[in-house]
N, C-alpha and C positions, 0 to 999 in steps of 0.2 A: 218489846215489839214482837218478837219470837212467840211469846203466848198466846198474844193477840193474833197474829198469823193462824197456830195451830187450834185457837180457840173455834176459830171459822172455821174450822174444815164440818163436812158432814159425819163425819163417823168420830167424834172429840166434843164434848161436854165437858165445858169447864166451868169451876166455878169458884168464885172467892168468898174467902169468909170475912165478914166486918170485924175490924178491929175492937170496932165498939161491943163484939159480942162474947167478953173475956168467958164466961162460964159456959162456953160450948162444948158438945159430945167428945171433943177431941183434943181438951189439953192433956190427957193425961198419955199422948206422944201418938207417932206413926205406927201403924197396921195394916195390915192387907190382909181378907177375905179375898179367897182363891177358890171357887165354884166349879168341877170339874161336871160335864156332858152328864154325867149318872147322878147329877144333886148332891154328891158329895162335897162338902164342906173342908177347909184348911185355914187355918188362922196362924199367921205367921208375923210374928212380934222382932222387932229390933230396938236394942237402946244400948245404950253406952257398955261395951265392951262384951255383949250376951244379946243369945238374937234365940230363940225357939218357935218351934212349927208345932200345932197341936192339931188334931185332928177330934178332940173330944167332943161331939156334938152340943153340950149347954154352952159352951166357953165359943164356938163358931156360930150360934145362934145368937148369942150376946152382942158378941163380935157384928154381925149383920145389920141385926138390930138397931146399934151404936152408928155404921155407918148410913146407915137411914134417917134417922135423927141429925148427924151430920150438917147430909144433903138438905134438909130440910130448914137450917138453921143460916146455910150457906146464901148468898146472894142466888138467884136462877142464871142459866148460864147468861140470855142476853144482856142481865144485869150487870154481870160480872162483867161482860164484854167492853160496857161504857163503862163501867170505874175504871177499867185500865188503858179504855182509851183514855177519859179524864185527866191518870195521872200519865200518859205521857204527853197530853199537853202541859200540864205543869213543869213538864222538865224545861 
């Protein structure tokens, strides 16, 4: 219920990825690209007991890349919106 709330708002773009879509951009874990005013690039990785920030611009460009592919692979956000209202009629 809480997503769905925050999914609405105007300045929140959410979006779900399908289950059914196991070879997506993003099994291979969570990342954040962090774009600083001056086009500067940061790519800041975490995984199990080790986390690193790179600033190498091929590796933040990939990074980019990857989360554009993502998005693209991802339901759009109105989609998203009805799958989760959906499943919380199934509840």
């Amino acid at each position: 219920e809480h997503l769905l709330l925050v999914g609405q708002r105007r300045n929140v773009e959410l979006q779900v990825m399908p289950t059914d879509c196991e070879d997506n951009a993003g099994v291979n874990g969570p990342f954040t690209v962090v774009t600083r005013k001056d086009g500067k690039k940061f790519l800041y990785v975490e995984a199990q007991n080790t986390s690193s920030l790179t600033t190498d611009p091929e590796q933040t460009v990939l990074a980019a890349a990857r989360y554009g592919i993502i998005r693209s692979q991802a339901l759009a956000p109105r989609e998203s919106l009805a799958f989760i209202e959906k499943l919380l009629g199934e509840l």
